[in-house]
C-alpha positions as a LaTeX table, in Angstrom:
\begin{tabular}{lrrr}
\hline
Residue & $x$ (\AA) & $y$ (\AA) & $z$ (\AA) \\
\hline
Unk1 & $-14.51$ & $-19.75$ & 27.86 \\
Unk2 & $-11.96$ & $-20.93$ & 25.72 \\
Unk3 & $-13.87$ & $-21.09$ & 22.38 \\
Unk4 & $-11.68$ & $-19.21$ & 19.43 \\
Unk5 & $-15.36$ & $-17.61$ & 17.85 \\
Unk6 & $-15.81$ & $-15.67$ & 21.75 \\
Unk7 & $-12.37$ & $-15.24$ & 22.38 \\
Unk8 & $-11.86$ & $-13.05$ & 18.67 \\
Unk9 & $-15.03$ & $-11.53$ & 19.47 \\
Unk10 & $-13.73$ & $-10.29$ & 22.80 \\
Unk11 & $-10.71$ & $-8.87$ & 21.28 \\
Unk12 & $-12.57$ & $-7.17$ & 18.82 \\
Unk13 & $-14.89$ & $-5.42$ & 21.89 \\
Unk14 & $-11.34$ & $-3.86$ & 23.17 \\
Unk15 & $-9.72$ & $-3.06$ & 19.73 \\
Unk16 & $-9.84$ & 0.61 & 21.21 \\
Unk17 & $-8.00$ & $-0.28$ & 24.54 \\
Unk18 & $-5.74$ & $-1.99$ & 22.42 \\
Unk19 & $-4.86$ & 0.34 & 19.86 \\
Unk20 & $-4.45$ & 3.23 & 22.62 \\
Unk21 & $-2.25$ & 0.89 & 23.83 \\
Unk22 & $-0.01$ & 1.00 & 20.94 \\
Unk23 & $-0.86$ & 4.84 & 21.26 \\
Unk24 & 0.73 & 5.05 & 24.54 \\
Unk25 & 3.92 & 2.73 & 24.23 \\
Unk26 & 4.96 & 5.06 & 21.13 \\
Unk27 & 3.97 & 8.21 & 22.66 \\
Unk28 & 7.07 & 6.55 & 25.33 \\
Unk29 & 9.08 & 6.02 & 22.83 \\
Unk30 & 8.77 & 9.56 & 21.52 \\
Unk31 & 9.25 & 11.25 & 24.86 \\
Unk32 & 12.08 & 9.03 & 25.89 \\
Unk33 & 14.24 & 9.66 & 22.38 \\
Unk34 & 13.43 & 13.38 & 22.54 \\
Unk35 & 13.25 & 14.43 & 26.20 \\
Unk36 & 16.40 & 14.79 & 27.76 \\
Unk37 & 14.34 & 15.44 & 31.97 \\
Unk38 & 14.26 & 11.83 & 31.65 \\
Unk39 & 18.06 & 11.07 & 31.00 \\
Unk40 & 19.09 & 9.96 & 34.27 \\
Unk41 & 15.71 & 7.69 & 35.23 \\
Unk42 & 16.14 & 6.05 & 31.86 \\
Unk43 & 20.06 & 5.65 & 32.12 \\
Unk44 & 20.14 & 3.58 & 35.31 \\
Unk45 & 17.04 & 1.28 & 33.08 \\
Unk46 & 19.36 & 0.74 & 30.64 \\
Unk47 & 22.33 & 0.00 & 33.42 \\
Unk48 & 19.75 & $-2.30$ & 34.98 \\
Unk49 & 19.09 & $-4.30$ & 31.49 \\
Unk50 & 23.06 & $-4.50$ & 31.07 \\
Unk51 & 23.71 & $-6.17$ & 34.41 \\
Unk52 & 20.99 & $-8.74$ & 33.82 \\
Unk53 & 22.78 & $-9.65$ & 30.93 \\
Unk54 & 26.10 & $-10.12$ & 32.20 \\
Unk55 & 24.90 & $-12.32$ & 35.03 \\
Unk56 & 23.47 & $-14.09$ & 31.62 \\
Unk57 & 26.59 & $-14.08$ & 29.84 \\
Unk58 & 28.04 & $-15.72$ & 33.50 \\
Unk59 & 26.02 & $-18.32$ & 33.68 \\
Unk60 & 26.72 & $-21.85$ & 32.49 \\
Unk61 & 23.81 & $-22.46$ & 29.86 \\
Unk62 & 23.49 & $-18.15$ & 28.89 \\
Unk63 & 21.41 & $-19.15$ & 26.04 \\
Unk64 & 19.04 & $-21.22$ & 28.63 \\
Unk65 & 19.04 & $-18.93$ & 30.85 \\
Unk66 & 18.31 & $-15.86$ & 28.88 \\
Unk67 & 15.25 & $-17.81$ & 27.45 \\
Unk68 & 13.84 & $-18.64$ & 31.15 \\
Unk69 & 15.10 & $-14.80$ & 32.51 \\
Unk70 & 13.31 & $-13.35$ & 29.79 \\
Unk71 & 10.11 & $-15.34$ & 29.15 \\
Unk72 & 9.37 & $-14.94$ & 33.49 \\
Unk73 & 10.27 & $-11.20$ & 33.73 \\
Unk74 & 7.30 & $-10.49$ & 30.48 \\
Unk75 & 5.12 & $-13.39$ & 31.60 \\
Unk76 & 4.93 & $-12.33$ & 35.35 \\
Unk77 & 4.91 & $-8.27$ & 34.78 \\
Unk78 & 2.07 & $-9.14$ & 32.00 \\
Unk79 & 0.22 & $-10.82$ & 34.16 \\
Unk80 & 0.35 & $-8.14$ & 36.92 \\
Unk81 & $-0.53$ & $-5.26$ & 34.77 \\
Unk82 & $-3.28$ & $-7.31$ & 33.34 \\
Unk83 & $-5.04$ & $-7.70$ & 36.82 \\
Unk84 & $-3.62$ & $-4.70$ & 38.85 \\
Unk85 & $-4.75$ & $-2.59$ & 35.93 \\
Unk86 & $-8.30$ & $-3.12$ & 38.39 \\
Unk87 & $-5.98$ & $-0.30$ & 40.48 \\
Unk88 & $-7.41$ & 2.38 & 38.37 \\
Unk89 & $-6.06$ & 1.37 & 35.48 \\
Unk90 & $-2.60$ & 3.37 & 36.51 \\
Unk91 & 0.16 & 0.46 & 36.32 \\
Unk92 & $-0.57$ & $-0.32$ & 32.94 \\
Unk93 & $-0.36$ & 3.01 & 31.72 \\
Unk94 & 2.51 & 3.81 & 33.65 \\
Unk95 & 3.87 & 0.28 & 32.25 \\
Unk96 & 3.84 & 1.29 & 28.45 \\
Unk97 & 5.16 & 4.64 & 28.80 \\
Unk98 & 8.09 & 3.42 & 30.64 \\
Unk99 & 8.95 & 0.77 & 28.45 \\
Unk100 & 8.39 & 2.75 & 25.37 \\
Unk101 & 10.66 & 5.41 & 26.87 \\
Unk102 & 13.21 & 2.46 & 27.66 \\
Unk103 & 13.01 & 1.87 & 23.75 \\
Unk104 & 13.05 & 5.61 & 22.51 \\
Unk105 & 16.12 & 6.06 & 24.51 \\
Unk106 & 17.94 & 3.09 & 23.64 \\
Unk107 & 17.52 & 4.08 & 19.70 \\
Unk108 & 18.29 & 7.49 & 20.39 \\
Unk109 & 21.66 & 6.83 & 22.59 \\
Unk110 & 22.95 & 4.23 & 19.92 \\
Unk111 & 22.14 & 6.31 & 17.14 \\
Unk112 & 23.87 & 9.26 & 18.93 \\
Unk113 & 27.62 & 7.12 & 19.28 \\
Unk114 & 26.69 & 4.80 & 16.34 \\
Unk115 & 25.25 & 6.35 & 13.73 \\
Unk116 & 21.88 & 5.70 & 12.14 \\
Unk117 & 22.89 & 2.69 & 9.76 \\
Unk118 & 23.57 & 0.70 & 13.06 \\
Unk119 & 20.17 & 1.63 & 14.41 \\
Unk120 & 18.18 & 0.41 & 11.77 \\
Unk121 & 20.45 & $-2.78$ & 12.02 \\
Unk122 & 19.50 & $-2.86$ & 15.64 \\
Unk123 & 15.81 & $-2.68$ & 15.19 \\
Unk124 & 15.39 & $-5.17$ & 12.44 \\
Unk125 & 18.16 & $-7.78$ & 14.11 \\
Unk126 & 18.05 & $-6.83$ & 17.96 \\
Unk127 & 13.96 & $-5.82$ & 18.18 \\
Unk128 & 11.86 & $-6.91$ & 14.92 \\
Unk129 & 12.27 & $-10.82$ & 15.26 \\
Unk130 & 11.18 & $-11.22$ & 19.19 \\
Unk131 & 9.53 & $-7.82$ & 19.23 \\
Unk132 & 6.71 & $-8.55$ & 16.79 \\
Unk133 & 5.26 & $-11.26$ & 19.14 \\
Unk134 & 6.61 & $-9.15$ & 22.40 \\
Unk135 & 5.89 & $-6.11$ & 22.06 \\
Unk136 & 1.89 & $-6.51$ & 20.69 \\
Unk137 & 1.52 & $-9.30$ & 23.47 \\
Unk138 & 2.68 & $-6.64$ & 26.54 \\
Unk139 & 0.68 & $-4.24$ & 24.76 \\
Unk140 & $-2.76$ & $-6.39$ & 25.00 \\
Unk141 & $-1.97$ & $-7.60$ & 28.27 \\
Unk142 & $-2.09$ & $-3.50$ & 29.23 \\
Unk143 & $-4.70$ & $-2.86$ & 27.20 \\
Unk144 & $-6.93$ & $-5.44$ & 29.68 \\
Unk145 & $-5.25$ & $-4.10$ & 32.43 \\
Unk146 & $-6.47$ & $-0.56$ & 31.25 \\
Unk147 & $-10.28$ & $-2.01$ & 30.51 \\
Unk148 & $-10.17$ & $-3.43$ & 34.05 \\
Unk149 & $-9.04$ & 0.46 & 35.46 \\
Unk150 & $-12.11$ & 1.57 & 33.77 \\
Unk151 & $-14.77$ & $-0.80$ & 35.20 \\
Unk152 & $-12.90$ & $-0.10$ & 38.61 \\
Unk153 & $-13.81$ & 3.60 & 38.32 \\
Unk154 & $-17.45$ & 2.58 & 37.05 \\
Unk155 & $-17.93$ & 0.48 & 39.74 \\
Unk156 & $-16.83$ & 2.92 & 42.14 \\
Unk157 & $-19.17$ & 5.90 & 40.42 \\
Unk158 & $-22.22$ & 3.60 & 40.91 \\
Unk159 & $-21.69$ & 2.64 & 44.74 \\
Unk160 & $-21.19$ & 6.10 & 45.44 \\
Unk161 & $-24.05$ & 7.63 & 43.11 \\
Unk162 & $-25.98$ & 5.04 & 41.79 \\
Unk163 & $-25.88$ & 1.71 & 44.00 \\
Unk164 & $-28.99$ & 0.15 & 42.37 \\
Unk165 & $-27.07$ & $-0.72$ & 39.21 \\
Unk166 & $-24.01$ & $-2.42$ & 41.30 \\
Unk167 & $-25.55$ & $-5.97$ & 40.17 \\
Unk168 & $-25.11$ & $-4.87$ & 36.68 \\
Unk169 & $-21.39$ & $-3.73$ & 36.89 \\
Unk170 & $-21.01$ & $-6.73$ & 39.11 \\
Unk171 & $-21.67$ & $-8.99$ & 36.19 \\
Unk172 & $-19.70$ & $-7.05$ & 33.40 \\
Unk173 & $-17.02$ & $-7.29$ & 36.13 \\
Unk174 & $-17.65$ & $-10.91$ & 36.48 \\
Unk175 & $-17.48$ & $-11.30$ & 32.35 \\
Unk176 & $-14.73$ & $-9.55$ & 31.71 \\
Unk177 & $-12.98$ & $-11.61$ & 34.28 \\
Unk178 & $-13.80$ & $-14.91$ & 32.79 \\
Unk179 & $-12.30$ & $-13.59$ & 29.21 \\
Unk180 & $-9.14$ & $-12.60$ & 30.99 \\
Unk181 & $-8.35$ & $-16.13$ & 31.53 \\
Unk182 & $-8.05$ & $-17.42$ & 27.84 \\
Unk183 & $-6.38$ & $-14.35$ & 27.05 \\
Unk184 & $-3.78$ & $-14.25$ & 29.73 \\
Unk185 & $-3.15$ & $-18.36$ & 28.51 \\
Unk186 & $-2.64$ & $-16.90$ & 24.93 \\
Unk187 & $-0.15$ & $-14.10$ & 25.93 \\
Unk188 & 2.29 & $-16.52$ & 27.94 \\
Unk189 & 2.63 & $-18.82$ & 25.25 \\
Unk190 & 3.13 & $-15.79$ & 22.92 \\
Unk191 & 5.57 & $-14.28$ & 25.75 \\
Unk192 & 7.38 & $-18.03$ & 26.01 \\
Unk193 & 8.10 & $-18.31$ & 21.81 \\
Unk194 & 9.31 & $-14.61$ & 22.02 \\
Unk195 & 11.74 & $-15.35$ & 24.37 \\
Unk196 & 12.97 & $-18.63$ & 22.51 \\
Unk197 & 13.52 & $-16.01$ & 19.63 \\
Unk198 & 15.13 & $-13.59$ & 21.75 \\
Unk199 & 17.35 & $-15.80$ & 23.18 \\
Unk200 & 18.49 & $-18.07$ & 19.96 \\
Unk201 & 17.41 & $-16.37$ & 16.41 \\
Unk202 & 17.83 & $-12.78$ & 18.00 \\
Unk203 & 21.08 & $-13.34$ & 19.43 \\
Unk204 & 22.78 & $-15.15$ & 16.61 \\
Unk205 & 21.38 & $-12.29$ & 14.44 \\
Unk206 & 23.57 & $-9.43$ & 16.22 \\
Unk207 & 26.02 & $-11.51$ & 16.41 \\
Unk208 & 26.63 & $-11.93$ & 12.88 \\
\hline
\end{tabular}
């Protein structure tokens, strides 16, 4: 299970999920910095992010707690979008939109009272150092949760048209489930150094 040769291999097997995926979170972040419908749903995100923070900033250790805040909130959604993607595959999708809306938004509001120069600032100080590990971990953890939407709806096309392969699917089912495990070990520790980015080299960035 937890051999590095198998676990590659696996992630070669769903470089497609993964790279639609990507697909999807930027297709977010397109229709979040361009569509206005979405103003007020992605407003009140944004309000939601900024009272997180200041019960951060409130708190008596905020760089401690910002770490532990951050690193649970992507660890725990991760893993729920990993293994309720078996739902039809419809919370991960839904997941990666959202959050690349969230993004597309934020870029597009700052740029909008800012100015441009203190966009690109923002992305390679406030998104680029925690966001390279972040953002492609979330992104894989979909991607699974998007393979295991698809073997839902295979499974259910062969109990209702084709029941004498169910032992087959069964297996792949049984397979894919296995590989989950290393995976989803992989992504927390990812998820848990982003966050000790996010919270110390991140912040000390934009605040400089």
């Amino acid at each position: 299970m937890f051999k590095w040769r198998s676990i590659i291999d696996h992630f070669k097997q769903m470089k497609g999920y993964i790279a639609f995926g990507f697909i999807l979170f930027f297709a977010g972040m397109v229709i979040g910095g361009t569509n206005p419908a979405f103003r007020d749903f992605l407003t009140s995100q944004i309000e939601g992010l900024r009272e997180l923070s200041n019960m951060i900033d409130q708190s008596n250790n905020p760089t401690l707690t910002m770490m532990i805040v951050i690193f649970l909130n992507n660890a725990i959604k991760s893993i729920f979008v990993m293994y309720l993607g078996a739902m039809f595959g419809i919370l991960p999708l839904l997941f990666l939109v959202v959050n690349g809306m969230v993004v597309g938004y934020l870029l597009k509001h700052v740029a909008e009272q800012q100015g441009g120069g203190v966009v690109l600032e923002l992305i390679f100080k406030g998104l680029l150092p925690h966001g390279i590990i972040e953002i492609p971990a979330i992104i894989i953890a979909c991607a699974y949760g998007l393979r295991f939407g698809v073997l839902a709806f295979k499974g259910l096309g062969i109990v209702l048209f084709a029941r004498a392969k169910a032992p087959g699917i069964g297996r792949e089912m049984e397979f894919f489930v296995i590989r989950t495990v290393p995976v989803m070990i992989i992504l927390t520790i990812s998820l848990l150094v982003a966050s000790i980015i996010e919270s110390t080299i991140t912040t000390w960035l934009l605040s400089l």
